[in-house]
N, C-alpha and C positions, 0 to 999 in steps of 0.2 A: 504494500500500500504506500511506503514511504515513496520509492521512485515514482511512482504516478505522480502522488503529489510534490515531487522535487522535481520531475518535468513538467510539469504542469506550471510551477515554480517559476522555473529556467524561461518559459514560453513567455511566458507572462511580462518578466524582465524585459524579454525582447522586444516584446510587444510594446512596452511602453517606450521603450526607448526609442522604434521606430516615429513610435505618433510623435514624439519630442521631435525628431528629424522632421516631421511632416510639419509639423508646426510652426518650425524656423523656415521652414522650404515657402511654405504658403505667407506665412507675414514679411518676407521678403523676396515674393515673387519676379522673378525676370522671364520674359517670355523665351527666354534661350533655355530654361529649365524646366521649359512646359513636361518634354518627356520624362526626365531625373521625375517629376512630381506624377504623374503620372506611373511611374514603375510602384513610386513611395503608394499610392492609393491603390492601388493594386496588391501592392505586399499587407496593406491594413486589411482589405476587406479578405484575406487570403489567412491572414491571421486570425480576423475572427470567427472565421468557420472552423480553424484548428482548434480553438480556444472551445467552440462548441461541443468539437468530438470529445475533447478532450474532458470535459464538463458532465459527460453522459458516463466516465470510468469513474467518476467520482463521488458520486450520487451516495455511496452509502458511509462517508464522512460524516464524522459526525464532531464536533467541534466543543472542547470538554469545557467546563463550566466555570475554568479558572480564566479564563481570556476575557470574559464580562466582570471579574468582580477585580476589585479596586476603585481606588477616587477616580473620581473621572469620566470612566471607561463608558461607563453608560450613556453619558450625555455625546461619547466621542460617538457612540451606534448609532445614538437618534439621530447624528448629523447625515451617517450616511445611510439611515432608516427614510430619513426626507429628503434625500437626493443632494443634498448641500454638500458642497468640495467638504474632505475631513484635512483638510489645508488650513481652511475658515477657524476652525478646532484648535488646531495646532496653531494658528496666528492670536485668537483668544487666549489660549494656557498662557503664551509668551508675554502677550501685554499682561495679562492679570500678575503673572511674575514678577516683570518691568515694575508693575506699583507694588507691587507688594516689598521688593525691595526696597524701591525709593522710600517706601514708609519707614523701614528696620533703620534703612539707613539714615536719614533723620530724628530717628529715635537715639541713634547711635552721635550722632554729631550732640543731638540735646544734653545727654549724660556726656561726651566730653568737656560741653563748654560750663556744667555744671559739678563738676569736679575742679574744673581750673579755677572755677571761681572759690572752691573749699580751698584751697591749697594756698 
């Protein structure tokens, strides 16, 4: 079962990695690269018909119950439960951390400039 799901794995990589090609290809289109983008849209939709076979070995996975619990984790599901990038997710944790430290660390500057002043 592992090698399924480690090709499956592997495909997947590629697969993204492509659409990233594809994406640079298309947001800076030059019509001398009509075919290059062409073979590229050609390799996606070619990948996602592999991705589908590949989908159909994999059906009796079953995904164990420690990968949903921790802080967090849940609200990181519902993001891609509604269809929302889990980028969005990951951009959220990051600012909420950003203040969360700015706060420690203002707390921390407080108690230095109120020590200097005991001393």
């Amino acid at each position: 079962m592992a090698e399924k799901s480690d090709h499956m794995e592997e495909h997947l990589e590629k697969f993204v990695a492509q659409t990233w090609q594809l994406n640079s290809m298309a947001s800076d289109f030059q019509p001398s690269s009509q075919t290059r983008l062409n073979q590229k849209l050609n390799f996606i939709v070619t990948g996602l018909q592999d991705i589908d076979k590949y989908r159909e070995q994999l059906h009796d996975i079953t995904v164990p119950l420690e990968v949903f619990e921790g802080p967090g984790r849940w609200l990181m599901f519902e993001y891609i439960d509604q269809g929302w990038n889990p980028q969005l997710y990951t951009k959220e944790c990051l600012e909420r951390t950003l203040a969360k430290d700015e706060h420690v660390k203002g707390k921390i500057d407080t108690m230095k400039k109120f020590k200097s002043l005991l001393i």
